[in-house]
MIMI-990607 format. One line per field, with one value per residue: x, y, z of N, C-alpha, C, O, CB in turn. Coordinates in steps of 0.2 Angstrom, whole numbers, m for minus. Glycine has a CB too. Example, Ala and Ser with C-alpha at 12.3 -4.5 7.8 and 13.67 -1.06 7.14 Angstrom:
! residues 2
n_c1 66 | 64
n_c2 m28 | m11
n_c3 39 | 35
ca_c1 62 | 68
ca_c2 m22 | m5
ca_c3 39 | 36
c_c1 66 | 64
c_c2 m16 | 0
c_c3 39 | 39
o_c1 71 | 67
o_c2 m17 | 6
o_c3 42 | 40
cb_c1 57 | 70
cb_c2 m22 | m3
cb_c3 45 | 29
This chain:
! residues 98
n_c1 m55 | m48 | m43 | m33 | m28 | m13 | m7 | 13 | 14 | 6 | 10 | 12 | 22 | 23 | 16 | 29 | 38 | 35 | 34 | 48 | 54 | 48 | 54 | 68 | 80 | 73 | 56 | 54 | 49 | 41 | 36 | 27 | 8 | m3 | m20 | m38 | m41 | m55 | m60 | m56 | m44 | m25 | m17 | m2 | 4 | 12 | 13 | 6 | 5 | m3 | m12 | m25 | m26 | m24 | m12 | m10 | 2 | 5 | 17 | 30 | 44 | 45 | 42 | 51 | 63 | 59 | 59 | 70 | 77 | 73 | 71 | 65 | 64 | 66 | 50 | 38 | 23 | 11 | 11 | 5 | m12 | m19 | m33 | m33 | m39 | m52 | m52 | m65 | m75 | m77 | m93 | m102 | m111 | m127 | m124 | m111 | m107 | m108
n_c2 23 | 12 | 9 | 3 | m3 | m12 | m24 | m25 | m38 | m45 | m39 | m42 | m49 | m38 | m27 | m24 | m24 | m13 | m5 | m6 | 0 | 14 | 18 | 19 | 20 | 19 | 24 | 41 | 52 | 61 | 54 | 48 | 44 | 48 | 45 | 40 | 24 | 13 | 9 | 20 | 21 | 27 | 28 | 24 | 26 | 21 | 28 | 18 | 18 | 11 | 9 | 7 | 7 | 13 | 9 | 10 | 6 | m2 | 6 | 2 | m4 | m16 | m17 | m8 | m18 | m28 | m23 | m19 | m31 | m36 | m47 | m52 | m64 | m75 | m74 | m83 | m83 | m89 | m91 | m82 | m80 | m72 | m65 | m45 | m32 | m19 | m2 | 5 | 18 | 34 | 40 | 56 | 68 | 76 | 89 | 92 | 95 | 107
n_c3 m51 | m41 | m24 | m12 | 2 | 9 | 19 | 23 | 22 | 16 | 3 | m15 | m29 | m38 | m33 | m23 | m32 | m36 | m28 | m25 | m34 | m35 | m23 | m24 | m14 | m3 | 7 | 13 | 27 | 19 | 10 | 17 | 21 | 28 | 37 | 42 | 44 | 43 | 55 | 63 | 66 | 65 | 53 | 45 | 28 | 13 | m8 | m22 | m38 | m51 | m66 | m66 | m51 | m35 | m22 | m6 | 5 | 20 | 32 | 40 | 50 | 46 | 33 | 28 | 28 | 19 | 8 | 6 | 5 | m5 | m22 | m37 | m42 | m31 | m25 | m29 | m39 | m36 | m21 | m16 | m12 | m3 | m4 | m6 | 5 | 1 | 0 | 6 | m4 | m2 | 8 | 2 | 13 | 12 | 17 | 17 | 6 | 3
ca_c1 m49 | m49 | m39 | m34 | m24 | m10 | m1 | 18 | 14 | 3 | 13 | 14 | 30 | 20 | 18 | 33 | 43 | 33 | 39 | 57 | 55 | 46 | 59 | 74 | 84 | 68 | 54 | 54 | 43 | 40 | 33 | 24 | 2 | m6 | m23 | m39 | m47 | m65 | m61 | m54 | m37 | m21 | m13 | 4 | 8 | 15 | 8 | 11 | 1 | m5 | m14 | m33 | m27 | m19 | m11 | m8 | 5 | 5 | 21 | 31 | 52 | 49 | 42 | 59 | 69 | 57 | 62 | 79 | 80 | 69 | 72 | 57 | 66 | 63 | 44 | 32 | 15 | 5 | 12 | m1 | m16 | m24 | m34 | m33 | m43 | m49 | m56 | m73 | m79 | m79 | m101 | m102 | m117 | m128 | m120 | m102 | m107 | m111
ca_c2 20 | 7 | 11 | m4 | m2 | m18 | m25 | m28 | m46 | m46 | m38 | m48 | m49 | m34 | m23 | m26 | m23 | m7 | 0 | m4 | 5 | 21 | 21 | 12 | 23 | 17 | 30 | 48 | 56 | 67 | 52 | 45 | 47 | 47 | 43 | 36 | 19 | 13 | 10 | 27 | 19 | 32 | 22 | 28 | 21 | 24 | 25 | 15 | 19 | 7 | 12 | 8 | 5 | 17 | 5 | 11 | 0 | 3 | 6 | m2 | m7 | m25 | m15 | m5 | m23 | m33 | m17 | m18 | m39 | m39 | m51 | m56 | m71 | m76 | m75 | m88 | m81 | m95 | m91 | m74 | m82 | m71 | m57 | m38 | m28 | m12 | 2 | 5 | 24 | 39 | 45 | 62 | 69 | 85 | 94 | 91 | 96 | 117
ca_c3 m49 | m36 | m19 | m8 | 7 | 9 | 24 | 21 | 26 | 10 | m2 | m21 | m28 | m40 | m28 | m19 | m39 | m38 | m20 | m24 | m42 | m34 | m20 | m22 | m8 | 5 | 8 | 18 | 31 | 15 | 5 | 19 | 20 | 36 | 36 | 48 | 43 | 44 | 63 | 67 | 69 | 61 | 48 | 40 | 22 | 7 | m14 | m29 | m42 | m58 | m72 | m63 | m44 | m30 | m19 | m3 | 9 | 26 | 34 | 48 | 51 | 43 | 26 | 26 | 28 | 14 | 2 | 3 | 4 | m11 | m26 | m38 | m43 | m24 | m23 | m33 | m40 | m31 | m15 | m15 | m12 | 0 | m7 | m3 | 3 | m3 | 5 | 4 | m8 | 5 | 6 | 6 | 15 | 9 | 23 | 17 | m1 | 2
c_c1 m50 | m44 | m39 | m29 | m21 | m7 | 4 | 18 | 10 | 4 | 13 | 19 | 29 | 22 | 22 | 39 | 42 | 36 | 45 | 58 | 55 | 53 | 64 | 79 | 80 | 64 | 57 | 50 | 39 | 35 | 27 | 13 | 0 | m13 | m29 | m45 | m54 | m66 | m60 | m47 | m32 | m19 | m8 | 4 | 11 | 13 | 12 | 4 | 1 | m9 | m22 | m30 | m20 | m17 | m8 | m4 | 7 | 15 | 24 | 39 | 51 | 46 | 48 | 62 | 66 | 59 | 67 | 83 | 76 | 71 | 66 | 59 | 63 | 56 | 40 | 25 | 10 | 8 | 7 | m7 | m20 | m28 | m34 | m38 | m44 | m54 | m63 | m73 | m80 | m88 | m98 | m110 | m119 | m125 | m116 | m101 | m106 | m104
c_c2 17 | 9 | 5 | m2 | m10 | m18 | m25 | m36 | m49 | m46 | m44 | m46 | m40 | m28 | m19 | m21 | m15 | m2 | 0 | 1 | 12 | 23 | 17 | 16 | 23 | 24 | 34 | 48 | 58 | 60 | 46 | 47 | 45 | 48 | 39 | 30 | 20 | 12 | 14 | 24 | 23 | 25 | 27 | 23 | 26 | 22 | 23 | 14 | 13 | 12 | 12 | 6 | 10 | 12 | 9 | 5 | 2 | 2 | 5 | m3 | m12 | m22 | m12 | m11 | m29 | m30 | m21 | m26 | m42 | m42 | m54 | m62 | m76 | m78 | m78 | m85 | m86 | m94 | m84 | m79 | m75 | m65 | m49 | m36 | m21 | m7 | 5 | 14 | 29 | 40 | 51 | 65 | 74 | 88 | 95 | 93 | 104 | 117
c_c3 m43 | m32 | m13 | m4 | 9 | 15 | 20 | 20 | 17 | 2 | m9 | m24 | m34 | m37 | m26 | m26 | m39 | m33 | m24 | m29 | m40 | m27 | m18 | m17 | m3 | 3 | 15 | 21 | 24 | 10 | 12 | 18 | 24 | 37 | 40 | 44 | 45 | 51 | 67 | 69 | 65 | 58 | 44 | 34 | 18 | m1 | m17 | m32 | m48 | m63 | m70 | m55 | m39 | m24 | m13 | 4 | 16 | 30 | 41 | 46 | 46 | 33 | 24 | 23 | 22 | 8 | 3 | 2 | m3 | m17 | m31 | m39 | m36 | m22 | m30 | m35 | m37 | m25 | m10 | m16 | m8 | m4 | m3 | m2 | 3 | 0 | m1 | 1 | m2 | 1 | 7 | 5 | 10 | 12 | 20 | 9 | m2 | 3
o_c1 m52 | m40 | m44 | m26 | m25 | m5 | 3 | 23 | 12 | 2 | 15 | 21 | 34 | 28 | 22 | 42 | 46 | 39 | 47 | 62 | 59 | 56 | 65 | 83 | 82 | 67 | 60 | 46 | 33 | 30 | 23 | 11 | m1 | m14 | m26 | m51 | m57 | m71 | m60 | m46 | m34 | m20 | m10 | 4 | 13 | 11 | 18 | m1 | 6 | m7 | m25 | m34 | m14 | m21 | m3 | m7 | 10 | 18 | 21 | 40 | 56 | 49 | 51 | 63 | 69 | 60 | 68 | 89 | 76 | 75 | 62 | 55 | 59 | 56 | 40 | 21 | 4 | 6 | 5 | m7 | m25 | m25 | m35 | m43 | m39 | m60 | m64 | m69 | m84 | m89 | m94 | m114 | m115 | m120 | m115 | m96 | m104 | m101
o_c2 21 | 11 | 2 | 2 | m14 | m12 | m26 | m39 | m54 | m49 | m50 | m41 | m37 | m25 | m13 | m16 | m12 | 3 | 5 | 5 | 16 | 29 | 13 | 12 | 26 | 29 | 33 | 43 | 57 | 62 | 42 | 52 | 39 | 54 | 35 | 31 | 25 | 14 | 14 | 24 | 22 | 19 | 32 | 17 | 32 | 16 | 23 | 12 | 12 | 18 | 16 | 2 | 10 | 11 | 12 | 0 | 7 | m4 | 7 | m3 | m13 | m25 | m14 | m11 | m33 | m34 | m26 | m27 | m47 | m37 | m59 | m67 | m80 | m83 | m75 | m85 | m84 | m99 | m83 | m82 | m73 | m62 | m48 | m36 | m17 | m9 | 6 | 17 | 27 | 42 | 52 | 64 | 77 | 90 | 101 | 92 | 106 | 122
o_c3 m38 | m35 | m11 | m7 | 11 | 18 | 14 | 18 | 14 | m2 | m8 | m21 | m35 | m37 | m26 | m24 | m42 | m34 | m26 | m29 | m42 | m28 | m14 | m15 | 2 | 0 | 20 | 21 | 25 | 7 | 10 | 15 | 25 | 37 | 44 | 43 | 46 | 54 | 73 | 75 | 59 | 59 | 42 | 35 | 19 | m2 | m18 | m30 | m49 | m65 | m73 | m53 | m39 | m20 | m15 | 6 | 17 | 30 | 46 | 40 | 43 | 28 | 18 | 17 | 20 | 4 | m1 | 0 | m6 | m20 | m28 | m37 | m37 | m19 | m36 | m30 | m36 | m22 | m4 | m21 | m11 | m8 | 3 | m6 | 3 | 2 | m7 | 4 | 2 | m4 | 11 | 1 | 6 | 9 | 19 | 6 | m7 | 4
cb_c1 m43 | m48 | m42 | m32 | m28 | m5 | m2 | 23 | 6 | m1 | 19 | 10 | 35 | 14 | 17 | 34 | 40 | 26 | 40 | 63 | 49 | 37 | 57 | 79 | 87 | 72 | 48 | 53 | 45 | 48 | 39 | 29 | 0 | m4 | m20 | m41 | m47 | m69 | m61 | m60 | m35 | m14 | m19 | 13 | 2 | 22 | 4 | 18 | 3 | m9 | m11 | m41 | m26 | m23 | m8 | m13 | 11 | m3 | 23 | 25 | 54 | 41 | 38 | 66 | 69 | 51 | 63 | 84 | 77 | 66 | 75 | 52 | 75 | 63 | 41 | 29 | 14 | 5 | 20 | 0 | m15 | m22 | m41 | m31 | m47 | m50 | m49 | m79 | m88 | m73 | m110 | m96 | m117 | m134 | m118 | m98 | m113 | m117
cb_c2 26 | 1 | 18 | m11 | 1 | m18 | m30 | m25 | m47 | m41 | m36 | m49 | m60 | m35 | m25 | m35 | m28 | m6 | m6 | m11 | 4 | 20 | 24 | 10 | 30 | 16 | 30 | 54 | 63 | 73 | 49 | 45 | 45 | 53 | 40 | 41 | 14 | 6 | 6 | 30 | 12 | 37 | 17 | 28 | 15 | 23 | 27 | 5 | 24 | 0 | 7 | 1 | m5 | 24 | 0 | 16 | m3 | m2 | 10 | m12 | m9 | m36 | m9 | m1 | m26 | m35 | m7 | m13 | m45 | m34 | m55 | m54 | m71 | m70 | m67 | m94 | m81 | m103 | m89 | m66 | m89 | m69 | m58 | m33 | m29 | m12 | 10 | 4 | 21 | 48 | 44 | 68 | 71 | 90 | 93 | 82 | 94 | 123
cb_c3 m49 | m38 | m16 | m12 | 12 | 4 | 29 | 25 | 37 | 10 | 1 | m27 | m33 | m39 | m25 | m17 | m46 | m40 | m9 | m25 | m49 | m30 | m15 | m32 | m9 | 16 | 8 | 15 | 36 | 11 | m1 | 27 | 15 | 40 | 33 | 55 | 47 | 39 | 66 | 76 | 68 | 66 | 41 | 43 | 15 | 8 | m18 | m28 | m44 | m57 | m78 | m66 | m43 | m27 | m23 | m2 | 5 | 33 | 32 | 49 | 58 | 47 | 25 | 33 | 38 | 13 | 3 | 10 | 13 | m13 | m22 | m45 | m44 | m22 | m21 | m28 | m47 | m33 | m15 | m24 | m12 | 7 | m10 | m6 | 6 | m13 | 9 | 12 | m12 | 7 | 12 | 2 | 21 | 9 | 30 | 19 | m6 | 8
């Protein structure tokens, strides 16, 4: 299963269909996921699952305010050009196997 980490800035109208389905009253603390990149930086998000891709979306105030202004009619499939990216396979050492 593939794991991609999204800005809100990024979101596809997908995506976006899938946040508001999973939390249509906005998320919690309780659903939030805390987390440290590949450059040691905290990252909050929140998931949305498919069927091969865990989509994690990082959370910020303008995520709350694109949830709840959300519309697919609104967004164009050719307006998503950029592509995602997706977080790289954690190694696990020998050490970290015993």
């Amino acid at each position: 299963m593939k794991r991609i980490i999204v800005d809100y800035r990024k979101l596809t109208p997908e995506i976006l269909s899938l946040l508001v389905e999973k939390y249509p009253d906005g998320y919690d603390d309780d659903h939030v996921i805390v987390f440290k990149n590949a450059k040691n930086e905290t990252v909050e998000a929140v998931e949305v699952r498919t069927e091969d891709t865990i989509y994690l979306v990082k959370v910020s105030s303008r995520l709350e305010t694109t949830m709840a202004n959300f519309d697919e009619e609104d967004y164009a499939e050719e307006d998503f050009t950029e592509p995602i990216v997706e977080i790289p396979e954690k190694k696990i050492l020998d050490d970290e196997e015993e």
